[in-house]
C-alpha positions in Angstrom: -0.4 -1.8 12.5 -0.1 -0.8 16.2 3.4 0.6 15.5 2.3 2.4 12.7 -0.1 4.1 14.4 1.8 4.4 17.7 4.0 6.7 15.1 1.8 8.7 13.8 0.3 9.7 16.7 3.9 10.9 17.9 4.4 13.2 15.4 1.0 14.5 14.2 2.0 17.5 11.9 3.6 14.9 9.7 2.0 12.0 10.0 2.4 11.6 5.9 5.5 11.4 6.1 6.0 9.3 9.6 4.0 7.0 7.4 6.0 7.0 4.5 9.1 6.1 6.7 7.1 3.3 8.3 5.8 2.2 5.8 8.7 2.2 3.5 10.7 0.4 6.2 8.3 -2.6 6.2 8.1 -2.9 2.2 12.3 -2.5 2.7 12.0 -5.7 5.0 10.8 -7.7 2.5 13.0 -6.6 -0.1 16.5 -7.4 2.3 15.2 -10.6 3.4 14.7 -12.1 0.1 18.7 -11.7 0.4 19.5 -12.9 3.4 16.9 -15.9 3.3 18.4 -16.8 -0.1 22.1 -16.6 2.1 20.7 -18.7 4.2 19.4 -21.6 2.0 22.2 -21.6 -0.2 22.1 -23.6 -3.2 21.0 -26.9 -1.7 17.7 -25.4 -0.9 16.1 -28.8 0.7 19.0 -29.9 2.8 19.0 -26.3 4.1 15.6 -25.3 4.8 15.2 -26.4 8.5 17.9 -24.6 9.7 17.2 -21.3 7.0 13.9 -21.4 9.3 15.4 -21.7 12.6 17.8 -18.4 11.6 15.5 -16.5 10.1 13.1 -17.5 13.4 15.8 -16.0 15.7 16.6 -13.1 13.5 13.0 -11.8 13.3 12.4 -12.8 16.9 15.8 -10.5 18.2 14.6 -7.5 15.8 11.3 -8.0 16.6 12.1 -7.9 20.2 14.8 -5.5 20.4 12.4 -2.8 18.6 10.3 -3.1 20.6 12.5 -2.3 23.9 13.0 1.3 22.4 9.1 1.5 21.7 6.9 4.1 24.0 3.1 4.7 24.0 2.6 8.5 22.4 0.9 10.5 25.2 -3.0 11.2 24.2 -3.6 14.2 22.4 -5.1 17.1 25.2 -7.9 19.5 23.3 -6.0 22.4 23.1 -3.9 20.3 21.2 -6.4 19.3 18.5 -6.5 21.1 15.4 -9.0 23.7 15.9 -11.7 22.4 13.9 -15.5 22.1 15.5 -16.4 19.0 13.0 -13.3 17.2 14.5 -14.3 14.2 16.6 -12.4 11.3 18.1 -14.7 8.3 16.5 -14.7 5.0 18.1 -15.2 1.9 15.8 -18.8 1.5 16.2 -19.1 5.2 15.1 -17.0 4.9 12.6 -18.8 2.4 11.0 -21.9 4.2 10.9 -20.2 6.5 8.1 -20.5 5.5 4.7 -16.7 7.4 4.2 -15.3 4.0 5.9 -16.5 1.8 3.4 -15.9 4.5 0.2 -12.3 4.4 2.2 -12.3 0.6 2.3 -13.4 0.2 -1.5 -10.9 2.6 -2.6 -8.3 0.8 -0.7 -9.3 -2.6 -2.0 -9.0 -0.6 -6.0 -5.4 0.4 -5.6 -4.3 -3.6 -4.0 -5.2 -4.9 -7.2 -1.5 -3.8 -8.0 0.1 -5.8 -5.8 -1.2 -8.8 -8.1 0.0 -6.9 -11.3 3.5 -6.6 -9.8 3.4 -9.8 -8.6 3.2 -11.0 -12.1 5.5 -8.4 -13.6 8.1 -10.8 -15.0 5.6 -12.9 -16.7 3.8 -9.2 -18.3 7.7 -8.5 -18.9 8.0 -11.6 -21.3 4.2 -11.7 -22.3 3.9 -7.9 -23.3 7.4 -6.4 -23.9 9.5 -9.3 -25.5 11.6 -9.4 -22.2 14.2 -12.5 -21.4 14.6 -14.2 -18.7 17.4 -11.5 -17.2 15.7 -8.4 -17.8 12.3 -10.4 -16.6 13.8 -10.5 -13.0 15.4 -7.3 -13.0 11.8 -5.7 -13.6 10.8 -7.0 -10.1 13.5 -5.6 -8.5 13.0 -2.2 -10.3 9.3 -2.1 -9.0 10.2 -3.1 -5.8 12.3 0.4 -5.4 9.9 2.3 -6.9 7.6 1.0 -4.3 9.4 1.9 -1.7 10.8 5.6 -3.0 6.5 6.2 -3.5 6.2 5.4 0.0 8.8 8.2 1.0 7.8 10.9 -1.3 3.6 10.7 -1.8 4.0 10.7 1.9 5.4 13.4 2.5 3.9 15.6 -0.1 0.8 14.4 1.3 1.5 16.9 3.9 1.9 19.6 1.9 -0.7 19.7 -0.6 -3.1 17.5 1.2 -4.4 14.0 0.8 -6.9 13.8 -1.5 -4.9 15.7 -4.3 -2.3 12.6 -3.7 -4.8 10.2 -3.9 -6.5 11.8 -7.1 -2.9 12.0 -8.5 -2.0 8.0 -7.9 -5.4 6.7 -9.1 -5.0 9.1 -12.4 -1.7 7.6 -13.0 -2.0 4.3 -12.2 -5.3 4.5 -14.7 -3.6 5.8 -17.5 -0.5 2.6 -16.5 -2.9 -0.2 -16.5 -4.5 1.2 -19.9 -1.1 1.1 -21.2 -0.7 -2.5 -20.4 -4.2 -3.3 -21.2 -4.4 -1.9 -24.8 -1.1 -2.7 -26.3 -0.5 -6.0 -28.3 3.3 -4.9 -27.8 5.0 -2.8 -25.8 8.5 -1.2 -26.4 10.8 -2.4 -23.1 10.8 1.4 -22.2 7.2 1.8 -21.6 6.6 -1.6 -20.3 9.0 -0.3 -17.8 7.4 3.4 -17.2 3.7 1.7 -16.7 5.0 -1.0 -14.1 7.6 1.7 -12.2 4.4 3.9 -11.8 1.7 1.3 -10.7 4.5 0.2 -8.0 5.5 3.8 -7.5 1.9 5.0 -6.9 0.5 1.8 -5.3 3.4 2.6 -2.1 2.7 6.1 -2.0 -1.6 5.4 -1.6 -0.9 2.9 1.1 1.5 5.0 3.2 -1.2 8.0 3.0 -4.2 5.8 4.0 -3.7 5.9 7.6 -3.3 9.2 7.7 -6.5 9.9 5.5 -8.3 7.5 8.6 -6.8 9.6 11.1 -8.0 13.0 9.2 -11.4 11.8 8.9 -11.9 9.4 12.1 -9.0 11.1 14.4 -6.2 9.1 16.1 -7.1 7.8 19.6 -9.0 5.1 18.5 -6.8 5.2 15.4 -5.4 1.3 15.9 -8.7 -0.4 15.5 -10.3 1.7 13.0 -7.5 1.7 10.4 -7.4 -2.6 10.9 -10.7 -2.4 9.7 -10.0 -0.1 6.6 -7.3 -2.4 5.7 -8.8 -5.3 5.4 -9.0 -4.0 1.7 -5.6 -4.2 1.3 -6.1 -8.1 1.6 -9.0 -8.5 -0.2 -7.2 -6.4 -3.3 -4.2 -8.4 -3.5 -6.4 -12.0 -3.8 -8.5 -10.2 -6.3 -6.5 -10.5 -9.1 -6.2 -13.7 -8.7 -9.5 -14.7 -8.5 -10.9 -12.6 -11.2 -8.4 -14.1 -13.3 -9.2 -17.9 -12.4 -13.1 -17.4 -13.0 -12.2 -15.4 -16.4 -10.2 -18.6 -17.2 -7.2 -17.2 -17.5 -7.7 -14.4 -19.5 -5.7 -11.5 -17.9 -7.5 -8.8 -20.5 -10.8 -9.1 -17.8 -8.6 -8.4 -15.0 -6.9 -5.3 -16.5 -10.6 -4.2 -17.5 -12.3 -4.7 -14.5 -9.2 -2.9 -12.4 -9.7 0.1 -14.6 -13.5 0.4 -14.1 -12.9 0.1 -10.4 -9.9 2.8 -10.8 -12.6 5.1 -12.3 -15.4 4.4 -9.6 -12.4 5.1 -6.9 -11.3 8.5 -8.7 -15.0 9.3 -8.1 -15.0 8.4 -4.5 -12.0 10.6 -4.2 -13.3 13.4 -5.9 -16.4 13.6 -3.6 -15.6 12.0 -0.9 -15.7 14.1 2.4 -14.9 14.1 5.9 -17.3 12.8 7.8 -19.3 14.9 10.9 -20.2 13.4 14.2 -23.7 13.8 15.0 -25.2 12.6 18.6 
């Protein structure tokens, strides 16, 4: 989180696309460690493990620490560097808080998590929904997993040039029209199982990489740390939601896909009139 906004603040005429590299980067992480971790177990998995732990430890721990050698504080924004804009304001976290936009922001966030649980059961909606064996089941979670990341890169960086909220509407209309897909079809052809699932992943990287840009737009970036950690919190709370919507519908996934879409609509709404907030003394 720090790091993230430690970036941004660097280069602030492209802080979509500073967070689409960042952000990108740390969905990558995941993605090359399954590999190496699974290198590291082996195929005797139990007989393995302690020392898997102790690599992996020392891996993260001289990455972790070597980054952060090359790491430097971004100097603080003077005035005459600020976009010349009389609402702008520089909103501390109590402030910020005071704005209902931080808790549309914070709704809309926890809308778009829902997909991690969706992608997290891709295989089984592979089998379930498209027919899909075991082979082409696994190779679905791979496939969302780049799509992921190359939404990170691009809705990023576009975010720059046409502006945020126009991303924003763009990913919630999409992933809408993906999750009706799955919702409403008894059986899907392998090729749109595929296109639904490559744009929820797709369009669920690109909205979080924009997010902390959207906070610094509307809440400004020297108090940028703490007031996006808050905002994200509904990252967390979106990717348990799935799961517990679907263990108090008793397991039937049709309530999850139903309620995701209601709360897609209420977010496009938030989007649409959402705006930036005004400091007032």
């Amino acid at each position: 989180m720090s790091t993230l906004s430690n970036a941004i603040k660097w280069f602030p005429e492209k802080t979509g696309l500073i967070s689409g590299i960042s952000v990108a980067f740390y969905g990558l992480g995941s993605f090359v460690f399954k590999y190496i971790d699974s290198a590291f177990l082996g195929t005797n998995i139990v007989h393995n493990l302690p020392h898997a732990l102790m690599a992996w430890g020392f891996l993260s721990m001289l990455l972790i620490v070597g980054g952060a050698l090359f790491i430097h504080d971004a100097p603080e924004a003077k005035a005459e560097d600020v976009v010349d804009d009389p609402t702008h304001h520089e909103f501390t976290t109590r402030e910020m808080l005071r704005k209902p936009q931080a808790y549309l922001l914070f709704i809309a966030l926890l809308t778009i998590s829902l997909s991690v649980y969706l992608t997290g059961i891709s295989s089984n909606l592979g089998t379930n929904l498209a027919g899909l064996d075991i082979a082409q089941a696994t190779n679905i979670v791979a496939v969302v997993a780049i799509a992921n990341t190359i939404g990170r890169f691009l809705i990023g960086s576009l975010s720059d040039k046409f502006g945020r909220k126009p991303m924003f509407i763009l990913s919630y209309v999409v992933t809408f029209i993906a999750v009706a897909t799955l919702a409403f079809s008894s059986h899907l052809s392998v090729p749109a199982f595929y296109a639904a699932m490559i744009a929820v992943g797709f369009f669920f990287g690109g909205t979080i990489t924009v997010y902390p840009t959207m906070v610094g737009d509307y809440f400004g970036l020297k108090n940028h740390s703490q007031n996006y950690s808050l905002i994200y919190q509904g990252f967390g709370f979106g990717s348990l939601a799935g799961a517990i919507i679907l263990s108090l519908a008793g397991g039937n996934l049709s309530v999850v896909f139903n309620i995701y879409m209601v709360m897609l609509i209420v977010s496009l709404l938030i989007w649409v009139f959402i705006k930036k907030p005004v400091y007032k003394n």
